[in-house]
Residue frames as qw, qx, qy, qz and C-alpha x, y, z in Angstrom:
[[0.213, 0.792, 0.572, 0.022, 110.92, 79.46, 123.71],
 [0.213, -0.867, 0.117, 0.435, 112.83, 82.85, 124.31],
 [0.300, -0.386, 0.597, 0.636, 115.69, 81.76, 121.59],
 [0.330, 0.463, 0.793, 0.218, 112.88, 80.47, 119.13],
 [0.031, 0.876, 0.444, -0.184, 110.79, 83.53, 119.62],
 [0.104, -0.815, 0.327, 0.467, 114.15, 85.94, 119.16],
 [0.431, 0.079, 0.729, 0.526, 115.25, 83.32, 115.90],
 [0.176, 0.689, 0.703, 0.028, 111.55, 84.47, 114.51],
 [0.176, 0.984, 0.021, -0.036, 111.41, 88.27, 114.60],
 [0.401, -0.571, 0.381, 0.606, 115.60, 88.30, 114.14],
 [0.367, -0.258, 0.824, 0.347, 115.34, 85.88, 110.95],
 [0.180, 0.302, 0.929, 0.111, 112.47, 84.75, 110.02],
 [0.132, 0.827, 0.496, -0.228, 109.99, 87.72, 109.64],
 [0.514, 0.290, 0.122, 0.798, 110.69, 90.79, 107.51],
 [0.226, -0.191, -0.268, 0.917, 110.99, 94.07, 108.90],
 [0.392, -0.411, -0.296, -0.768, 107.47, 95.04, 108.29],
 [0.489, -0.211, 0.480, -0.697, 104.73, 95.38, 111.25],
 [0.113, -0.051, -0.984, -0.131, 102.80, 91.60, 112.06],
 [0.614, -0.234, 0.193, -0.729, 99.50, 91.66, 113.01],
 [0.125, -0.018, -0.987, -0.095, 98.15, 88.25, 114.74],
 [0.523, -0.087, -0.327, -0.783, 94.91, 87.01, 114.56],
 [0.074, -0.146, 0.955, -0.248, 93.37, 84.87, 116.93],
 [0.543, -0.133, -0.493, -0.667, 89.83, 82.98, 116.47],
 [0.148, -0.191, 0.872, -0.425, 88.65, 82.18, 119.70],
 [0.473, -0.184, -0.615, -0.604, 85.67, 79.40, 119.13],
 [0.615, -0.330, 0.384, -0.604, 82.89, 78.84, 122.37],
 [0.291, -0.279, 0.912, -0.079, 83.31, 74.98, 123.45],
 [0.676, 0.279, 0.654, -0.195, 80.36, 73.45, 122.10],
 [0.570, 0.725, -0.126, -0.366, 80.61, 74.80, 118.55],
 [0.302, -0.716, 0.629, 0.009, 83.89, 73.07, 119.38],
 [0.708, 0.043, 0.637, -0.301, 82.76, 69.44, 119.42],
 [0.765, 0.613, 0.178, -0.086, 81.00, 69.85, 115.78],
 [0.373, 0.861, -0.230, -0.259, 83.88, 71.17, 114.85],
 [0.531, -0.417, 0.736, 0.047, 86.06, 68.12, 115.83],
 [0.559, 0.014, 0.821, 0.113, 83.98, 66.17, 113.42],
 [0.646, 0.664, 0.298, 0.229, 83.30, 68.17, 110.08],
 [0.375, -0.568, 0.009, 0.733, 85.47, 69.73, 108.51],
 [0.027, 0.624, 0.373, 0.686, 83.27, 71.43, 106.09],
 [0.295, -0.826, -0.477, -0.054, 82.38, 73.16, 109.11],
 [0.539, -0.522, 0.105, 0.653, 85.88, 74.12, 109.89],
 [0.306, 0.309, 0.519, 0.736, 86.20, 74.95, 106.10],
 [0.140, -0.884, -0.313, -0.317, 82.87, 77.73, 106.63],
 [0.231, -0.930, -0.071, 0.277, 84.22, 79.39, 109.71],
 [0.544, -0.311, 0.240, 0.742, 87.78, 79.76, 108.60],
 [0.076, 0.538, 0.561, 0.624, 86.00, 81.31, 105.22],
 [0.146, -0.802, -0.539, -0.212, 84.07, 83.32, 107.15],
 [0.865, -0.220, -0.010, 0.451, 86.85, 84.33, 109.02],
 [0.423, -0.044, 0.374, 0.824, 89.29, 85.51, 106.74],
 [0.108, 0.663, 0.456, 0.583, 86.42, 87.24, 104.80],
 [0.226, -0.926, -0.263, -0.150, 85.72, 89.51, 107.62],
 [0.442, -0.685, 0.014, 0.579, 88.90, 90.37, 108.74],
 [0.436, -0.081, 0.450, 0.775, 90.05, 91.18, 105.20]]
């Protein structure tokens, strides 16, 4: 993980700042989301729209 992780910001990124984004979803919303993904499709939309 260590050589991966040092391959990544040596190689593999460019010398600008990253920002990650994480989307943490509560377990039950979870579930639905297992089985539409038009629902996955809305949050990820919804998502992106608010962080951007």
């Amino acid at each position: 993980m260590r050589t991966e992780a040092a391959h990544l910001t040596d190689q593999v990124f460019p010398r600008q700042p990253v920002r990650w984004w994480v989307l943490a979803v509560p377990k039950p919303p979870r579930y639905f989301m297992l089985r539409e993904w038009s629902l996955v499709n809305m949050v990820r939309r919804i998502f992106l729209r608010v962080i951007a």
